[in-house]
N, CA, C and O of each residue as an XYZ file, in Angstrom:
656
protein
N     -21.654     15.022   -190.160
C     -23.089     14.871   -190.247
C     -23.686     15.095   -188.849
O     -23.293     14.541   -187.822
N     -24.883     16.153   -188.969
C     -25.285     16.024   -187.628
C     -25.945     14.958   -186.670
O     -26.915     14.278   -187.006
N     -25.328     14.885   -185.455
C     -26.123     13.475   -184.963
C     -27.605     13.110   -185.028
O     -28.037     11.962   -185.137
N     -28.390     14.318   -184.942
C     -29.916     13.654   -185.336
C     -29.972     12.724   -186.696
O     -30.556     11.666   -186.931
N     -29.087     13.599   -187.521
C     -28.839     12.517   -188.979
C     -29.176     11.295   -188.811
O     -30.097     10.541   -189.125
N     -27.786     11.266   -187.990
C     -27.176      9.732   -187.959
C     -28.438      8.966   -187.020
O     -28.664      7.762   -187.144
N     -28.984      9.589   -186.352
C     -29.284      8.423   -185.755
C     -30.878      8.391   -185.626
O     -31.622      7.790   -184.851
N     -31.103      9.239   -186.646
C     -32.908      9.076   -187.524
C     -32.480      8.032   -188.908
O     -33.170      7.015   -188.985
N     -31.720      8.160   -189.669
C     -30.873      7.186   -190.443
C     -30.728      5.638   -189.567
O     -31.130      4.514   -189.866
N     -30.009      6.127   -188.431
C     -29.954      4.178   -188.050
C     -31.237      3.587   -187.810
O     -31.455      2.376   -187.852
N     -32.417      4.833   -187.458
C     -32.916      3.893   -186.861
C     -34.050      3.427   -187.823
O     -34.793      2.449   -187.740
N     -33.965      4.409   -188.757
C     -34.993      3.809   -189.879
C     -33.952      2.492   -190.637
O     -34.656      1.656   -191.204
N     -32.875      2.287   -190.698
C     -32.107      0.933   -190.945
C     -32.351     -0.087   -190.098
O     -32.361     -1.250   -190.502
N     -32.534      0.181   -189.063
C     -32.454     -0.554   -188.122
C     -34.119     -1.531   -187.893
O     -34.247     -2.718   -187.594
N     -35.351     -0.347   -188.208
C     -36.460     -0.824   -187.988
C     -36.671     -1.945   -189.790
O     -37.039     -3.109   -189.947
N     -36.243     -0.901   -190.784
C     -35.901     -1.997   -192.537
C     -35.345     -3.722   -192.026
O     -35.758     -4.805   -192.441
N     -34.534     -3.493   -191.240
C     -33.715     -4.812   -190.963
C     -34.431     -6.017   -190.168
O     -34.264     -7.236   -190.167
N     -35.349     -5.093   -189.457
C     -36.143     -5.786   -188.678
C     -37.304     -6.572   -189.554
O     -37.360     -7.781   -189.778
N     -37.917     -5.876   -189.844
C     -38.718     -5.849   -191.035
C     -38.715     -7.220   -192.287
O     -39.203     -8.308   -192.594
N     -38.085     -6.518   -192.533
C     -36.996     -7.880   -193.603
C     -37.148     -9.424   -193.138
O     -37.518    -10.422   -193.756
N     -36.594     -9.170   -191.429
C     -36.461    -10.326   -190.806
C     -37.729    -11.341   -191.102
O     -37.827    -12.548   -191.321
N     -38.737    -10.130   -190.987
C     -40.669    -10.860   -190.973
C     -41.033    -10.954   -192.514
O     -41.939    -11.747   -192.770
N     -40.521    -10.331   -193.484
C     -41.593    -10.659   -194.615
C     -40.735     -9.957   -195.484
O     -39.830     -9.211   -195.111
N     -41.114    -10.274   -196.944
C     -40.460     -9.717   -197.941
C     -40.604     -8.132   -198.055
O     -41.510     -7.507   -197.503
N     -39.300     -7.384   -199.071
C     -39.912     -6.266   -199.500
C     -40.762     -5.509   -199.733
O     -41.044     -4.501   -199.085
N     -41.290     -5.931   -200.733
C     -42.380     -5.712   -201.274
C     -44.084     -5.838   -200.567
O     -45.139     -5.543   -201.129
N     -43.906     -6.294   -199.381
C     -45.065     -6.390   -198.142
C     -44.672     -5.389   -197.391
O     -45.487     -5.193   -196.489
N     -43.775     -4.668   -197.369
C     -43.192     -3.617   -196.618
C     -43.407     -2.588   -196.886
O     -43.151     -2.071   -197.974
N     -44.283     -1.710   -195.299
C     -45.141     -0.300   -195.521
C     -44.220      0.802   -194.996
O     -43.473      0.581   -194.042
N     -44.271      2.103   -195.672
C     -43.544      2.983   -195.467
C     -44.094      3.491   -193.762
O     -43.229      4.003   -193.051
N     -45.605      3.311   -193.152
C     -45.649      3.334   -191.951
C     -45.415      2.381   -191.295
O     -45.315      2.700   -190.110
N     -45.293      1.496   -191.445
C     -44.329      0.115   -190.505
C     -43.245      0.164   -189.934
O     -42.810     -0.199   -188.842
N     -42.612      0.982   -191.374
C     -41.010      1.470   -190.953
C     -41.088      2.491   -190.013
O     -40.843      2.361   -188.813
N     -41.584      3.955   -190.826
C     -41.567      5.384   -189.472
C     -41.869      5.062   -187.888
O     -41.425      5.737   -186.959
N     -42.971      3.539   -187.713
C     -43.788      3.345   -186.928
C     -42.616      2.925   -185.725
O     -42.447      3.490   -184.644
N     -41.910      1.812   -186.252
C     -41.097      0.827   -185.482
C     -39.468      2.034   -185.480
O     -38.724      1.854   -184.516
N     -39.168      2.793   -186.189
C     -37.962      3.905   -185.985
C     -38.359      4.972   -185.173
O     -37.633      5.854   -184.716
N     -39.837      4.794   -184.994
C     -40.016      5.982   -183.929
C     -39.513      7.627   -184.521
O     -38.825      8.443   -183.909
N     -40.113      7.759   -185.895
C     -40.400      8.834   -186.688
C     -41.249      9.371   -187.526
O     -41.966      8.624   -188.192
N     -41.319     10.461   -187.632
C     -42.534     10.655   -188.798
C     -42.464     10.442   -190.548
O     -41.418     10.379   -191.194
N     -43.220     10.393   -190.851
C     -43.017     10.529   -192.551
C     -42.011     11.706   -193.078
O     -41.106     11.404   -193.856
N     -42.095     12.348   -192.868
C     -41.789     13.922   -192.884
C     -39.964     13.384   -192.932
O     -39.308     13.288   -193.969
N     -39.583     13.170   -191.883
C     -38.457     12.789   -191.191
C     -37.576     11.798   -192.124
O     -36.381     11.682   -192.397
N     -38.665     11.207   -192.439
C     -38.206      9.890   -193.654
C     -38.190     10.583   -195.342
O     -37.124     10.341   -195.908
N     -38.715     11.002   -195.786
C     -38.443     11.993   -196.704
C     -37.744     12.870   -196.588
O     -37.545     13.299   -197.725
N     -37.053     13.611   -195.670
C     -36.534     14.228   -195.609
C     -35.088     13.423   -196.000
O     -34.148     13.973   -196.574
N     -35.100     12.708   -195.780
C     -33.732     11.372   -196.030
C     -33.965     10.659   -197.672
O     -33.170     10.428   -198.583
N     -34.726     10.555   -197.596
C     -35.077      9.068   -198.774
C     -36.460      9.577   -199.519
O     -37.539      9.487   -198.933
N     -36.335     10.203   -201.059
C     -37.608      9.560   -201.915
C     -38.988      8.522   -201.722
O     -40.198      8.722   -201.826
N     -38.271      7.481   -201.432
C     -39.331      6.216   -201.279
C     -38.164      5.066   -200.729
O     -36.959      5.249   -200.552
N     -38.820      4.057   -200.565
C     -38.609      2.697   -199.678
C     -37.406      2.257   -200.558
O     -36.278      2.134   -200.082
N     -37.779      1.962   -202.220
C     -36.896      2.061   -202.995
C     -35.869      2.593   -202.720
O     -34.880      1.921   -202.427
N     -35.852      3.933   -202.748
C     -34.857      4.608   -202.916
C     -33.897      4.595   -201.998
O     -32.743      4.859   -202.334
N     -34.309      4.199   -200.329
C     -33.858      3.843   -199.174
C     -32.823      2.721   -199.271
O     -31.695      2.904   -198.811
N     -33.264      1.225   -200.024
C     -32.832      0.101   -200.468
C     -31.661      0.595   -201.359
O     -30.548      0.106   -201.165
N     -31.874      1.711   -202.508
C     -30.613      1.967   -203.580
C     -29.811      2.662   -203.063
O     -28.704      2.836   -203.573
N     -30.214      3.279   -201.819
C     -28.980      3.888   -201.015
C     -28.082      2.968   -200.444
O     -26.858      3.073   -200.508
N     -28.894      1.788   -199.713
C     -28.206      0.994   -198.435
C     -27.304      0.168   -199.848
O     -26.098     -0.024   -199.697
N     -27.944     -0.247   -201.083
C     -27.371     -1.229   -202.058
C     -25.883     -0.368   -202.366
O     -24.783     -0.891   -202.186
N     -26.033      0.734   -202.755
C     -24.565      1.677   -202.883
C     -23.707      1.569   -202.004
O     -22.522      1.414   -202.300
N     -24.211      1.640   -200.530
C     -23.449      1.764   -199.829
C     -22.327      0.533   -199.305
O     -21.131      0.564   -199.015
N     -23.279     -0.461   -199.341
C     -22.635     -2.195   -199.622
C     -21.920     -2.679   -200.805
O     -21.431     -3.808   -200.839
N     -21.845     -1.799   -201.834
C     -21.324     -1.948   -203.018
C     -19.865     -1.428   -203.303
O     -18.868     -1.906   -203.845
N     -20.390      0.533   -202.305
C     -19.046      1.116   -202.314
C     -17.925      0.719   -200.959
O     -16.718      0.870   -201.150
N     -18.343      0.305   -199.858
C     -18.170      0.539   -198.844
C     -17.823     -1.263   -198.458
O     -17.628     -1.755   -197.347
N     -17.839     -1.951   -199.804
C     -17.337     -3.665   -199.284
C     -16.191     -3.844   -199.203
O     -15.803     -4.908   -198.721
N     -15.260     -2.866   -199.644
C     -13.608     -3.157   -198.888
C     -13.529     -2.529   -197.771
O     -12.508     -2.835   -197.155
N     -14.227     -1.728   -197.220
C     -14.253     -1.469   -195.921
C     -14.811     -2.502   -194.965
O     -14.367     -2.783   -193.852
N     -15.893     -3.038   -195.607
C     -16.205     -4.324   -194.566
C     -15.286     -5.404   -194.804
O     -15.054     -6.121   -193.830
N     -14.896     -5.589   -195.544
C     -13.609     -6.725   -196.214
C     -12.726     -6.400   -195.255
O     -12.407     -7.364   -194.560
N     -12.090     -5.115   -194.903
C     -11.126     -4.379   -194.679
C     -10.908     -5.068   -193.171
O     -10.057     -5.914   -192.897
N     -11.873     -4.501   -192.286
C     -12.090     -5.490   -191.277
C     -12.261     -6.640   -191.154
O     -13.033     -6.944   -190.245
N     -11.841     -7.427   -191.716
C     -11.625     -8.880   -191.644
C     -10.090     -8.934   -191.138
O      -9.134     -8.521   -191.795
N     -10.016     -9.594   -189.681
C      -8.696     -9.696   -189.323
C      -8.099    -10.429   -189.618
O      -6.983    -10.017   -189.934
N      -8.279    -11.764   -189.735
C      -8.157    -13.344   -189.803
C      -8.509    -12.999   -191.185
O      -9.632    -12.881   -191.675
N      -6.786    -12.788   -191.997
C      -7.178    -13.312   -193.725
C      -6.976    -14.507   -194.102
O      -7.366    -14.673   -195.258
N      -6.366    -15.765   -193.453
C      -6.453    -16.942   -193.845
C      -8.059    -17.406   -194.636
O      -9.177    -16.907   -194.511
N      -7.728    -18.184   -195.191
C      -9.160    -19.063   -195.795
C     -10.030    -19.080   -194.494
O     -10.767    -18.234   -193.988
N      -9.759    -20.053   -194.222
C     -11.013    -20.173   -192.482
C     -11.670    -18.798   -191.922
O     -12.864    -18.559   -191.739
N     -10.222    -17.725   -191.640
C     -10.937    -16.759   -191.358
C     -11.330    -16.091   -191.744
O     -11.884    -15.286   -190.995
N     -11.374    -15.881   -193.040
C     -12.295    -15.060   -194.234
C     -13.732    -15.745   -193.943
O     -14.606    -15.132   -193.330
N     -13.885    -16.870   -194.358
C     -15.447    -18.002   -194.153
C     -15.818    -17.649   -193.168
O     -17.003    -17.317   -193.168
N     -15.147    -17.542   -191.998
C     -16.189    -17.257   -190.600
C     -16.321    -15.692   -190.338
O     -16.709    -15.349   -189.221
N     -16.034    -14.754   -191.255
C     -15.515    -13.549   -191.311
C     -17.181    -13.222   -191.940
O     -18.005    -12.395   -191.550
N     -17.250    -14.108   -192.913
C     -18.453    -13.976   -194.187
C     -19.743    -14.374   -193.670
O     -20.840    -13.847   -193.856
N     -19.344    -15.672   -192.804
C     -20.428    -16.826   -192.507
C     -21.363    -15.787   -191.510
O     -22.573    -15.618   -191.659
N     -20.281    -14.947   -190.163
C     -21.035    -14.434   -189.480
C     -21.436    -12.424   -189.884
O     -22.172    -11.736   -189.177
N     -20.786    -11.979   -191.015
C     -21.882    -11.086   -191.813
C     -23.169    -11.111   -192.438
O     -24.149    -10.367   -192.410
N     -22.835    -12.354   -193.103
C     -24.082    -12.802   -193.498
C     -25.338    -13.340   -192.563
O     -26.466    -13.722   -192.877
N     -24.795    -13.234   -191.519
C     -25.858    -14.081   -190.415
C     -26.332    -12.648   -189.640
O     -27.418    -12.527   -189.073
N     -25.461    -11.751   -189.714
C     -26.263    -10.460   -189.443
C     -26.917     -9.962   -190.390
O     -28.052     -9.577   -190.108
N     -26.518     -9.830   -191.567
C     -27.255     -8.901   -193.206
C     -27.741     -9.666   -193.725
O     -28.011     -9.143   -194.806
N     -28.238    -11.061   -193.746
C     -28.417    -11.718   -194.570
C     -29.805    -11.369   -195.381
O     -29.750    -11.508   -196.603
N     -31.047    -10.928   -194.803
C     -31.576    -10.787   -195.816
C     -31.463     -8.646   -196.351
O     -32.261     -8.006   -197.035
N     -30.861     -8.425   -196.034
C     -30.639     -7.208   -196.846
C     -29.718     -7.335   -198.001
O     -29.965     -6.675   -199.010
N     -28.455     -8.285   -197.954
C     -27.571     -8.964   -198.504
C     -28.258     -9.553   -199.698
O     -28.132     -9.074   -200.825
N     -28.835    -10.386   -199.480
C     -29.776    -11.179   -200.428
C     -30.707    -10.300   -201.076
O     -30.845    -10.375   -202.297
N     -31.508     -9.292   -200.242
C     -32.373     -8.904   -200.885
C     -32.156     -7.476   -201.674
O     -33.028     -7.061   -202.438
N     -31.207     -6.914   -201.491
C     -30.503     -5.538   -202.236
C     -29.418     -5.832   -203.575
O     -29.088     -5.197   -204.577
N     -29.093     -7.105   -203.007
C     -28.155     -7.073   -204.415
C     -28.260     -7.911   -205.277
O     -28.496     -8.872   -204.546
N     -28.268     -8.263   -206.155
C     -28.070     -8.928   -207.335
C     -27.341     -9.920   -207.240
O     -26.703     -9.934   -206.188
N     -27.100    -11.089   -208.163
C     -26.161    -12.383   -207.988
C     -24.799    -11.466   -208.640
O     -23.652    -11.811   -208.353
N     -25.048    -10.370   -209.465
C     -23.460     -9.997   -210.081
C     -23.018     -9.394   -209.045
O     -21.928     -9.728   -208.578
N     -23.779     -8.371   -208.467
C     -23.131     -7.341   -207.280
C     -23.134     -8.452   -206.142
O     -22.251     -7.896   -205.490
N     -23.408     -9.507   -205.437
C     -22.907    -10.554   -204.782
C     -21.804    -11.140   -204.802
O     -21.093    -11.141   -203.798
N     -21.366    -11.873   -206.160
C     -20.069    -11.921   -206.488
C     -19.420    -11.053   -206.563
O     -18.403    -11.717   -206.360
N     -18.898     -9.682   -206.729
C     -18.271     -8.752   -206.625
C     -17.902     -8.954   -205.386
O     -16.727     -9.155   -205.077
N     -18.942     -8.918   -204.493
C     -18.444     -8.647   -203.117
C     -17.497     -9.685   -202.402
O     -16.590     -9.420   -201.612
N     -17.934    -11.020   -202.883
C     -17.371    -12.102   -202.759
C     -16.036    -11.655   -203.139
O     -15.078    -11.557   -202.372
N     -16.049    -11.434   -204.195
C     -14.429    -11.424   -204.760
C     -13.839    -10.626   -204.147
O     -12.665    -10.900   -203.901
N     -14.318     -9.499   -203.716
C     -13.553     -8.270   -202.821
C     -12.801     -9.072   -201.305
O     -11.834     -8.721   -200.628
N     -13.676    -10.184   -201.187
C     -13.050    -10.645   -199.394
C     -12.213    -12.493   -200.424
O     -11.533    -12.949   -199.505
N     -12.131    -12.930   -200.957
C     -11.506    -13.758   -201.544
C     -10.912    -13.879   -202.796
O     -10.828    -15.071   -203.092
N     -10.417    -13.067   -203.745
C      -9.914    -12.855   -205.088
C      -8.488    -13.214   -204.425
O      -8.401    -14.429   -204.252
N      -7.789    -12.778   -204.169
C      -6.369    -12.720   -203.922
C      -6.130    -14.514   -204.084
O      -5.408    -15.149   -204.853
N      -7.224    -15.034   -202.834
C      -6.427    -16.653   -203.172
C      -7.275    -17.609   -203.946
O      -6.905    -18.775   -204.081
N      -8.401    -17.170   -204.463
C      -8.756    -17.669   -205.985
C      -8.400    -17.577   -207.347
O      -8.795    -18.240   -208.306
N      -7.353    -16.375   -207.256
C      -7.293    -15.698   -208.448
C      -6.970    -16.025   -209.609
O      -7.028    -15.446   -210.693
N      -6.382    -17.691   -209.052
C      -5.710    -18.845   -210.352
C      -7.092    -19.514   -211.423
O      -6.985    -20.047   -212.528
N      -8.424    -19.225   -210.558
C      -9.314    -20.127   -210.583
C     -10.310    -19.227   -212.218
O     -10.539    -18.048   -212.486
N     -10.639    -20.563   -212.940
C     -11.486    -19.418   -213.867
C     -12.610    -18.558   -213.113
O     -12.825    -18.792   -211.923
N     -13.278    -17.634   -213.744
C     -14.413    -16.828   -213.606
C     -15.560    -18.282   -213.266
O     -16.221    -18.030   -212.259
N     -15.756    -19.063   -213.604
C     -16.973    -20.164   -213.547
C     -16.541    -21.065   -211.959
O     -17.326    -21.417   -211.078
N     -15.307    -21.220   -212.005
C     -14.797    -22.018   -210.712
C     -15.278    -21.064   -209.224
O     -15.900    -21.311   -208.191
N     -14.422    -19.592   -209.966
C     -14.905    -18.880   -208.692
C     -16.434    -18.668   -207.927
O     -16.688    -18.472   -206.738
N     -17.494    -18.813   -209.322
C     -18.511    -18.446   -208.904
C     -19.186    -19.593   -208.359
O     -20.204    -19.493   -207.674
N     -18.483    -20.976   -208.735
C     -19.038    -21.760   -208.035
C     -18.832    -21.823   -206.499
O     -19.693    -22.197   -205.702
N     -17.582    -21.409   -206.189
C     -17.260    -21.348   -205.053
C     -17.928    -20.255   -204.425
O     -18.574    -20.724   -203.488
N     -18.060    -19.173   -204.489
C     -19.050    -18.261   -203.970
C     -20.033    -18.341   -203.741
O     -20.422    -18.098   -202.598
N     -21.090    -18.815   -204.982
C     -22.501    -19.671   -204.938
C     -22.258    -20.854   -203.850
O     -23.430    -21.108   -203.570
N     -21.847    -21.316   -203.437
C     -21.508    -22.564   -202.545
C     -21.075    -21.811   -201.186
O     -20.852    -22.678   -200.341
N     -20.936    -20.915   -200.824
C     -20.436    -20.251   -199.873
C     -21.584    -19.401   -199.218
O     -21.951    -19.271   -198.050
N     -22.019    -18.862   -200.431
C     -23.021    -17.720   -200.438
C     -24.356    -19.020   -199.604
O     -24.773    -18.695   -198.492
N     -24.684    -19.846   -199.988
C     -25.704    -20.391   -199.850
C     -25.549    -21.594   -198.629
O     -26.610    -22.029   -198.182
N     -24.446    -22.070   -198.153
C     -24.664    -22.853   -196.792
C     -24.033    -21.603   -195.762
O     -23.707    -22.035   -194.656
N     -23.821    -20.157   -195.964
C     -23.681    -19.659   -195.216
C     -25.329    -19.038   -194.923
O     -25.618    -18.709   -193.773
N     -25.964    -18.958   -195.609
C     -27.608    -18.284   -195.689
C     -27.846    -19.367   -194.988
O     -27.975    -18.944   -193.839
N     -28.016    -20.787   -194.974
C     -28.794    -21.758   -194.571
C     -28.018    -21.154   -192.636
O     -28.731    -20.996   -191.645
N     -27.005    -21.021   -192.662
C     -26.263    -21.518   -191.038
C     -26.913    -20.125   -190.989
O     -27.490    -20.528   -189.979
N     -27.309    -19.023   -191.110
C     -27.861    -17.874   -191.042
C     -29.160    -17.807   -190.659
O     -29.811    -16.909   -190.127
N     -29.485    -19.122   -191.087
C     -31.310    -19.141   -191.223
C     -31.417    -20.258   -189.870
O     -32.432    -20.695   -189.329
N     -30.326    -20.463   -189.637
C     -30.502    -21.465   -188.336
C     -30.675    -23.357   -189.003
O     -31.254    -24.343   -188.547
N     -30.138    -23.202   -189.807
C     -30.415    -25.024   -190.687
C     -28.851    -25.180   -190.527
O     -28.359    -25.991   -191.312
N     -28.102    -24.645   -189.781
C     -26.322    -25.557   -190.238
C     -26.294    -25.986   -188.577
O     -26.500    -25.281   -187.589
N     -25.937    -27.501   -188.693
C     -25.849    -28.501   -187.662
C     -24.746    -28.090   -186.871
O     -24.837    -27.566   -185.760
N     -23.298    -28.445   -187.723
C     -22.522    -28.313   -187.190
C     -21.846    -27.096   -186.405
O     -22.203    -25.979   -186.779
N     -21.067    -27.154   -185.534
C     -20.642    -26.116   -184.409
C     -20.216    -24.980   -185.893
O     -20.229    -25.313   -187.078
N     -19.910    -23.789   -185.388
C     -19.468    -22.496   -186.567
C     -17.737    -22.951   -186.808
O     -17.059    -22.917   -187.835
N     -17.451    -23.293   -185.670
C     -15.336    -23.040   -186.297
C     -15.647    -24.794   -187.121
O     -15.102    -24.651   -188.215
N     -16.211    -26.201   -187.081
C     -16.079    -27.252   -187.292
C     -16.382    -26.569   -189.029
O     -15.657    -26.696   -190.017
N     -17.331    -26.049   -188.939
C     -18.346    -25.225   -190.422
C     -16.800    -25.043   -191.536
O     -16.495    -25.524   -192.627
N     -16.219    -24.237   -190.711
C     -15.380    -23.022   -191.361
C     -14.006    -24.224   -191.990
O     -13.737    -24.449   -193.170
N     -13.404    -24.763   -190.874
C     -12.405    -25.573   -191.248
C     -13.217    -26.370   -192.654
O     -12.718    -26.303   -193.777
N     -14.144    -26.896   -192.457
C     -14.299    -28.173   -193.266
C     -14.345    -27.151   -194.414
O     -13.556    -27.413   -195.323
N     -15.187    -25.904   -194.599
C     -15.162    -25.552   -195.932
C     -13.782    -24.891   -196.212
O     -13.453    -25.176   -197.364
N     -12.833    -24.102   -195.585
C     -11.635    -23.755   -195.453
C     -10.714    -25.305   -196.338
O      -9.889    -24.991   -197.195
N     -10.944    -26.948   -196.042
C     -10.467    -27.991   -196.433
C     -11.166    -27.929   -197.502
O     -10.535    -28.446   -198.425
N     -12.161    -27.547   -197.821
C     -12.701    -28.354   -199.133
C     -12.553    -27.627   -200.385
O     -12.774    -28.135   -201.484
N     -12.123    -26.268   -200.173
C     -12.100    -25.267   -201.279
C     -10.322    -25.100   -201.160
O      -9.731    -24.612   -202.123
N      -9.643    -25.481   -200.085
C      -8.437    -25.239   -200.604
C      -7.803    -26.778   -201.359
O      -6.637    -26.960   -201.709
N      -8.948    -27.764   -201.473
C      -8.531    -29.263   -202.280
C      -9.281    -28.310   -203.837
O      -8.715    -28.615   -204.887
N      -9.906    -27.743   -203.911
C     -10.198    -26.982   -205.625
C      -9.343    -26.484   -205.630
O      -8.816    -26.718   -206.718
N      -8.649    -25.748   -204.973
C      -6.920    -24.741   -204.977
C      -6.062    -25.506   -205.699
O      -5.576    -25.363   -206.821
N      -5.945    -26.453   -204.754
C      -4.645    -27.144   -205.149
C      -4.618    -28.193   -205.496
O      -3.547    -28.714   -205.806
């Protein structure tokens, strides 16, 4: 891909992400974005349909491309999966939240933890995900007290007492 591609692409991701940070979707102007990526309209169509369509790209790409982020997870123990997740989500969190769905969420979940849930029903797992998914958003949003490794152990202890 040629580098202007890539890096008229990052930076209209990059200005979306920002964006996000301040206000929902749906308050979100297609010149806000060109404005803050430092491009024209033109430039942005030339890439993407609409804002939508921008979002169903980045949603594919997090969909196809989550064992690759999984993949990089060095630390596969329990703990280091959680702090693996805790601090993705504290970078993506609202693109995360706001591109995918609770089914395509769990998917992804399962892609970085199936192997050592896998005993667990479909309802156990999702509780555990939903429970994961959501005090990792809060430590994301800046509401989790405790230090990040104290975070990880305790939930690393508390989901491997549902294990076993």
């Amino acid at each position: 891909m040629d580098s202007r591609v890539i890096f008229s692409k990052q930076q209209i991701r990059s200005s979306m992400e920002s964006l996000l940070r301040e206000k929902p979707l749906e308050k979100i102007q297609l010149t806000e974005v060109c404005h803050r990526a430092g491009i024209n309209r033109s430039t942005f169509y030339r890439y993407y349909d609409s804002l939508n369509d921008w979002c169903e790209q980045i949603r594919r790409a997090y969909l196809d491309g989550n064992e690759v982020i999984v993949g990089v997870c060095a630390d596969r123990s329990l703990a280091g999966r959680i702090a693996f997740f805790a601090d993705f989500l504290g970078k993506n969190l609202r693109l995360f939240t706001v591109l995918l769905s609770d089914s395509e969420r769990f998917r992804f979940m399962e892609s970085l933890f199936s192997d050592l849930v896998s005993q667990l029903s479909e309802r156990a797992r999702h509780f555990i995900y939903s429970g994961l998914m959501t005090i990792c958003a809060e430590r994301a949003r800046g509401e989790g007290e405790e230090p990040a490794e104290d975070f990880t152990q305790n939930a690393a202890a508390l989901i491997s007492k549902l294990l076993y």
